[in-house]
C-alpha positions as CSV (number, residue, x, y, z in Angstrom):
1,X,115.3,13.4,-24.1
2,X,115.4,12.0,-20.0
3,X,111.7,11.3,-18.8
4,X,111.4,11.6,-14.9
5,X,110.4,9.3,-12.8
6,X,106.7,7.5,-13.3
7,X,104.4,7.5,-10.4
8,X,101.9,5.6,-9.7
9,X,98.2,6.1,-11.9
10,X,96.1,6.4,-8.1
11,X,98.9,8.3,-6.4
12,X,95.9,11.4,-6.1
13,X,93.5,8.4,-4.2
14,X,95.5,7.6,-1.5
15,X,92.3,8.0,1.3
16,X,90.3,5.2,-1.5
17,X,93.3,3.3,-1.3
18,X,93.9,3.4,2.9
19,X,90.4,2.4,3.1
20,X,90.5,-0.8,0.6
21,X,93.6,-2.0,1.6
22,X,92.8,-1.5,5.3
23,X,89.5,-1.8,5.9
24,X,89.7,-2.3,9.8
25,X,90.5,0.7,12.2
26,X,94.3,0.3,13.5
27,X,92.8,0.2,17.1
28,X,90.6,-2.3,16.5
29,X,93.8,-4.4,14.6
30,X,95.8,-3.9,18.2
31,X,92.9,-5.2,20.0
32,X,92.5,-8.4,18.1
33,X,96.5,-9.4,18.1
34,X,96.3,-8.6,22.0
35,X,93.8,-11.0,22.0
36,X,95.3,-13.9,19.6
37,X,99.1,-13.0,21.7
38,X,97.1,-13.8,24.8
39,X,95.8,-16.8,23.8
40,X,91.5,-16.2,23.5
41,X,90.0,-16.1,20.0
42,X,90.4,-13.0,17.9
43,X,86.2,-12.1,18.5
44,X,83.5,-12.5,21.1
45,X,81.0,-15.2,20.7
46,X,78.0,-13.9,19.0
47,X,76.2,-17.1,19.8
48,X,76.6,-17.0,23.4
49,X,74.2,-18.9,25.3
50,X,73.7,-15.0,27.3
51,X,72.7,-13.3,23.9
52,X,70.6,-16.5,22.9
53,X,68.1,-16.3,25.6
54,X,68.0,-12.0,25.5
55,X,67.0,-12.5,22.1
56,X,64.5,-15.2,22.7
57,X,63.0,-12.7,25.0
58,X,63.3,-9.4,23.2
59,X,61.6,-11.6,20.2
60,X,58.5,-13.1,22.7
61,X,57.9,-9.5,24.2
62,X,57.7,-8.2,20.7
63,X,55.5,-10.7,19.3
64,X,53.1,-10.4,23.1
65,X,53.1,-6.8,22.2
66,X,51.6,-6.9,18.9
67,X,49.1,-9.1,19.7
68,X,48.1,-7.2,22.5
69,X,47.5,-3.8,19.5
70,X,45.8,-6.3,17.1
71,X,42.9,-7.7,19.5
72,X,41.3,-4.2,20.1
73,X,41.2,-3.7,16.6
74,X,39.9,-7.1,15.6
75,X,37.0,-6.7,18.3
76,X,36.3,-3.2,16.5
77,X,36.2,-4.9,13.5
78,X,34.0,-7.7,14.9
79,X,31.3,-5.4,16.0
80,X,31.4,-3.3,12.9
81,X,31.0,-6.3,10.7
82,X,28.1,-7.2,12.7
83,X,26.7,-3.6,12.7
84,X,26.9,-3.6,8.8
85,X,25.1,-7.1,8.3
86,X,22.4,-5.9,10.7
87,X,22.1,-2.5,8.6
88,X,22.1,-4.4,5.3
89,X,19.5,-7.3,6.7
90,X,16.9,-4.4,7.7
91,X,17.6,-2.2,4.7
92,X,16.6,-5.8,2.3
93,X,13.8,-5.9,4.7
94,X,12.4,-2.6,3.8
95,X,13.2,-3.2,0.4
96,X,10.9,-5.9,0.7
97,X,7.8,-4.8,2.2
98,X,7.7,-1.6,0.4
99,X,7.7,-4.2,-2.6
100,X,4.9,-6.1,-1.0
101,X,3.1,-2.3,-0.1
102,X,3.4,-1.3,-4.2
103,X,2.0,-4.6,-4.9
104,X,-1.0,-4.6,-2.9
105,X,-1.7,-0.9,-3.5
106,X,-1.5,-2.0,-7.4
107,X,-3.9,-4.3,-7.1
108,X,-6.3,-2.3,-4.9
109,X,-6.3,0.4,-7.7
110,X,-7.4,-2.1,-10.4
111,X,-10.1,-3.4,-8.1
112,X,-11.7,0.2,-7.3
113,X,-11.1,0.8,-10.9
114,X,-13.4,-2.6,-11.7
115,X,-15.9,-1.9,-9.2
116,X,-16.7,1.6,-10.2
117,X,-16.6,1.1,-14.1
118,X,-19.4,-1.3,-13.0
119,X,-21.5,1.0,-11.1
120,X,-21.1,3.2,-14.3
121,X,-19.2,5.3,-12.5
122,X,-17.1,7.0,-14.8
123,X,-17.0,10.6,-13.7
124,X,-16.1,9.5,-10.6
125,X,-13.3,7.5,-11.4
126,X,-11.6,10.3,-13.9
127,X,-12.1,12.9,-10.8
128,X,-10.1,9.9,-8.4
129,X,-7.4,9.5,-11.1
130,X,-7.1,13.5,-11.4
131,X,-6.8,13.6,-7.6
132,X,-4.2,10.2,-7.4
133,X,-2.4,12.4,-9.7
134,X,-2.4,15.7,-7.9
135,X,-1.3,13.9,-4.9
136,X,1.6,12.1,-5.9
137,X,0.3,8.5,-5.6
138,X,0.6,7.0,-9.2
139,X,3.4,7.2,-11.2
140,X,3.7,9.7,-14.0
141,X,5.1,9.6,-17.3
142,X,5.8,12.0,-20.1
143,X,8.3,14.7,-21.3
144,X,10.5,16.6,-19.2
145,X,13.9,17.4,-17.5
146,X,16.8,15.5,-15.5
147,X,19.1,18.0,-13.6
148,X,22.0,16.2,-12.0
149,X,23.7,18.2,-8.6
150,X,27.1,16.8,-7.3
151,X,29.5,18.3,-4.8
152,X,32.7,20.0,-6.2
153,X,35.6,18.1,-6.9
154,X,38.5,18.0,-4.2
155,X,41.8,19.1,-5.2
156,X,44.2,16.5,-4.2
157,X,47.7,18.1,-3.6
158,X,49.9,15.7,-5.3
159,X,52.5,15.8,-2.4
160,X,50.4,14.8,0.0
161,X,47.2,13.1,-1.6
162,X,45.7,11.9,2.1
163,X,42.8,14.6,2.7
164,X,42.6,15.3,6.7
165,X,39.3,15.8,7.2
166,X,40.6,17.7,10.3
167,X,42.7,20.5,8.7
168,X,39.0,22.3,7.2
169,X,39.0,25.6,9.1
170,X,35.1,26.7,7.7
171,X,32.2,25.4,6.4
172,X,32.6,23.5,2.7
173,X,30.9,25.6,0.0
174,X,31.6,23.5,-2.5
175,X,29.2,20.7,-1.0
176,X,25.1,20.4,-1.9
177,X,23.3,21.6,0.9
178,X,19.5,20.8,1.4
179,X,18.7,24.7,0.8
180,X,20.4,23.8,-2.7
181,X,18.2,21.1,-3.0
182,X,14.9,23.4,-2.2
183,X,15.8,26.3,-4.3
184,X,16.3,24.6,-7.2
185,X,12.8,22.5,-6.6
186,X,10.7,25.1,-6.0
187,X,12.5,26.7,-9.2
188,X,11.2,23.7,-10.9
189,X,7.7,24.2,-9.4
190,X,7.7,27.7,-10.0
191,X,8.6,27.5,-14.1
192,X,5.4,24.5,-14.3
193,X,6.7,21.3,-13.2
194,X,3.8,18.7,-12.5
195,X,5.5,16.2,-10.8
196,X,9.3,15.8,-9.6
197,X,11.3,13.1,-8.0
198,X,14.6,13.5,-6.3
199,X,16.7,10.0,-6.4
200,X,13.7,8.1,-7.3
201,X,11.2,9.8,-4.1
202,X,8.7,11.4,-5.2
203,X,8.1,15.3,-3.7
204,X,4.0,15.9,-2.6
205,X,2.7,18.3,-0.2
206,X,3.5,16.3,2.7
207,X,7.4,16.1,1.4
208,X,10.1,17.6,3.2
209,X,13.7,18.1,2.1
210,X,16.0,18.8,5.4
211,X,19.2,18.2,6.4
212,X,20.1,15.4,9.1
213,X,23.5,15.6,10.4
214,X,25.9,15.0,7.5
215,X,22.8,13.8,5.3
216,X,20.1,15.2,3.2
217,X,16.6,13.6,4.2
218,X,13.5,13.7,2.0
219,X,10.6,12.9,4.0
220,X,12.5,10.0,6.4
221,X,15.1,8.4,3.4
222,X,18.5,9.6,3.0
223,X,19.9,10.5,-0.2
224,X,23.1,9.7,-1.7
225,X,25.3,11.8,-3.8
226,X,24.7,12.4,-6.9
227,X,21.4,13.9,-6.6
228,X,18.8,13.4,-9.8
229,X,15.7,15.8,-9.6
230,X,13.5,14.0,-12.6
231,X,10.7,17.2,-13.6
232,X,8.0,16.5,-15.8
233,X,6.3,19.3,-17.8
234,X,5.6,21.2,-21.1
235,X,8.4,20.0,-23.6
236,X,10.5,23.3,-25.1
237,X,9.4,25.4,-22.7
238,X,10.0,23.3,-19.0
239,X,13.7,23.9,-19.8
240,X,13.8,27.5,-20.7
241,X,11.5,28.7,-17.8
242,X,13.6,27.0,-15.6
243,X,16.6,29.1,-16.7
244,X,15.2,32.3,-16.7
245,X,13.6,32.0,-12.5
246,X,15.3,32.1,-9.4
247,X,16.1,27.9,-9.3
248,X,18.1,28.9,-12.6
249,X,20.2,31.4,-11.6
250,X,20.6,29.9,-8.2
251,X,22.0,26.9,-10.0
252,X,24.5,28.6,-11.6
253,X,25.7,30.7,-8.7
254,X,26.5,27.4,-7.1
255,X,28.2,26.2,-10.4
256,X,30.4,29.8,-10.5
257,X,30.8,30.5,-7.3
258,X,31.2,27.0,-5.3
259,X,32.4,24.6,-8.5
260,X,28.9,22.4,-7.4
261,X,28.6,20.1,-10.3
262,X,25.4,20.5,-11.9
263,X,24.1,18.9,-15.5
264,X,20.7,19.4,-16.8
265,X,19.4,17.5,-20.1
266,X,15.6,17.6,-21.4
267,X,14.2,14.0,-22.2
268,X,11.3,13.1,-24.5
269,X,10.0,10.8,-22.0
270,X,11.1,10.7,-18.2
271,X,9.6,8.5,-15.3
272,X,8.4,10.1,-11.7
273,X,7.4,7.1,-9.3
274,X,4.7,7.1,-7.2
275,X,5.0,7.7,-3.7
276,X,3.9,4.3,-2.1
277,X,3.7,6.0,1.7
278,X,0.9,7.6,1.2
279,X,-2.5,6.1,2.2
280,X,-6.1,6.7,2.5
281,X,-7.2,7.6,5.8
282,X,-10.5,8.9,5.7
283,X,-13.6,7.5,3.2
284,X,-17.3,8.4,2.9
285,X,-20.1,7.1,0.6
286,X,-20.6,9.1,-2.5
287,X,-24.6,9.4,-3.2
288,X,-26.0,8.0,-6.8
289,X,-27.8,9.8,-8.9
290,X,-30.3,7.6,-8.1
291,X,-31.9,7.1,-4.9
292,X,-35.2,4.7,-4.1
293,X,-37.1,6.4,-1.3
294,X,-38.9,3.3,0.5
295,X,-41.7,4.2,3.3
296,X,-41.6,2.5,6.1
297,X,-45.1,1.7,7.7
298,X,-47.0,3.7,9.9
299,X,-47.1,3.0,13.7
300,X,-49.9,1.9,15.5
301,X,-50.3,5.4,17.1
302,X,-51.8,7.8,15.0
303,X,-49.9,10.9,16.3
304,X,-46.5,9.4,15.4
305,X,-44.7,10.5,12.4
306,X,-44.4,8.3,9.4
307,X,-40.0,7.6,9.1
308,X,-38.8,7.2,5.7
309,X,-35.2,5.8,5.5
310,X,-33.2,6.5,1.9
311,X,-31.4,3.9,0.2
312,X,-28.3,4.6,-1.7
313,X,-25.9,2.7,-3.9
314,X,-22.3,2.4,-2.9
C-alpha cells in the first residue's frame, strides 16, 4: 500500500499565511529598496523639526479652544451659584422671622388668656378660642386622615433612559394639577373635615390653591411634590364619607385614568398647624356686665343739660 504525497497541514490558509509572512504591501517593499539602493534612509523622519512645530501648534490651538468653551460655562456657573446662595440666605431668613412671628403670637395668646381669666371673663375667652379655631389661627389636634397625591411614575425606555423634556407633544395627565388639589379638598370639606393642611399650610377662608407657572401655590408658598393634605374630623366615619362624595371618586379617576399616585391612611391622632399669617386687624371694647354710671355736675346755667359719661371695664 503507496501513500501519495503529504502536503502541507495550512495548504487551505494560504491568504493567512501571505499576510504573516509578508506583512508589508509589495509596493511599499519597492519603495523602501529604491530608497536604501539610492542611498537615503529606508523612512521619512517622523521627528522632523517641520512636524515638531505643526504639532506644537495644532496642540496650543486645541488647548486655546477649550478654554475659550469652558469660560462661558464657568461664568454661568458662577452666577448660578451665587443665585442659589442668595435664594437659600432669604429662604433661612423667612424661616426665621416666621419663627420669631409664631413666638410672639404664642406669647400674646397666653397674655390675653391671663388678662381675661382675670377680669372673670370666661365666656368671653371660650367664644375667642371657638372663633381662633374657626379661623385657622391655633393649631388643631385630634383624629383624622392623611391622603398622600404624587404624579405618575415615568416610564423610562431602557434604550434610551435620557427623558427629553422636548419630545412631549400634549399636556401631561399624569401630573397633579391645582384643580386636583381643590377637588379633592373641598371633598374633604364637603364629607366634615374641621380643619386641613396641605404640606404643613393650613387652608382658611382666605386660602387659595392656584397654579403658578410650573408650581402649585397655596396662598403665596409653593408646594413640593409629594403633596400631604392632613384632615381632621369624626374618626370611622371622616374616611368613609370621603369615599363615597365627589373628592372620592375624583381621586380615583386620577388613580385609573392618569396613574396619579394617591395613598390615603386614617390616624388616631394627626396635627393641622396654625396659620401664623393671619392677624388681627380690627378691635373694639366689649362692655361688662357691669357698668358705674357717674354724674357729672351741673353747669352754672340752669337751662343746660346735666351730661353723664359711662364707665366701662376693658
Amino acid at each position: 500500500m503507496t501513500s501519495g504525497p503529504v502536503g502541507r497541514p495550512d495548504q487551505s490558509m494560504t491568504l493567512i499565511n501571505e499576510v504573516m509572512q509578508s506583512p508589508l504591501d509589495p509596493g511599499y517593499a519597492a519603495a523602501a529598496d529604491s530608497r536604501l539602493r539610492s542611498g537615503l534612509s529606508p523612512a521619512t523622519g517622523h521627528r522632523s523639526p517641520l512636524l515638531v512645530v505643526m504639532a506644537v501648534l495644532i496642540g496650543s490651538l486645541l488647548a486655546t479652544s477649550a478654554l475659550a468653551l469652558r469660560a462661558p460655562e464657568t461664568s454661568a456657573s458662577k452666577v448660578k451659584a451665587f443665585l442659589v446662595g442668595r435664594i437659600e440666605a432669604s429662604r433661612a431668613h423667612d424661616e426665621a422671622q416666621s419663627r420669631l412671628i409664631a413666638g410672639v403670637s404664642r406669647e400674646i395668646d397666653i397674655a390675653q388668656t391671663a388678662a381675661l381669666s382675670q377680669q372673670n371673663q370666661t365666656g368671653l375667652a371660650a367664644e375667642l378660642s371657638r372663633l381662633e379655631l374657626a379661623a385657622g389661627t391655633v393649631p388643631v389636634t385630634g383624629p383624622g386622615l392623611v391622603l398622600t397625591l404624587d404624579d405618575a411614575k415615568t416610564e423610562v425606555d431602557p434604550k434610551n433612559p435620557v427623558v427629553d423634556p422636548r419630545a412631549a407633544t400634549g399636556p401631561d395627565l399624569g401630573k397633579v394639577m391645582a384643580t386636583d388639589l381643590q377637588n379633592i379638598v373641598n371633598g374633604l370639606w364637603q364629607s366634615g373635615a374641621e380643619a386641613i393642611s396641605v404640606n404643613g399650610h393650613r387652608l382658611t377662608s382666605r386660602s387659595a390653591i392656584r397654579f403658578a407657572g410650573e408650581a402649585i401655590l397655596v396662598g403665596p408658598r409653593p408646594l413640593t411634590r409629594p403633596y400631604v393634605i392632613t384632615a381632621i374630623g369624626e374618626p370611622g366615619s371622616l374616611i368613609v364619607d370621603f369615599a363615597d362624595s365627589d373628592g372620592g371618586s375624583y381621586l380615583q379617576s386620577l388613580k385609573v385614568n392618569d396613574k396619579i399616585r394617591g395613598d390615603i391612611t386614617e390616624r388616631d391622632l394627626v396635627v393641622v398647624p396654625g396659620e401664623p399669617a393671619l392677624s388681627l386687624e380690627h378691635a373694639r371694647p366689649v362692655r361688662s356686665a357691669v357698668t358705674k354710671q357717674t354724674r357729672v355736675p351741673t353747669a352754672a346755667t340752669a337751662t343746660s343739660p346735666t351730661p353723664q359719661t359711662t364707665e366701662t371695664s376693658p
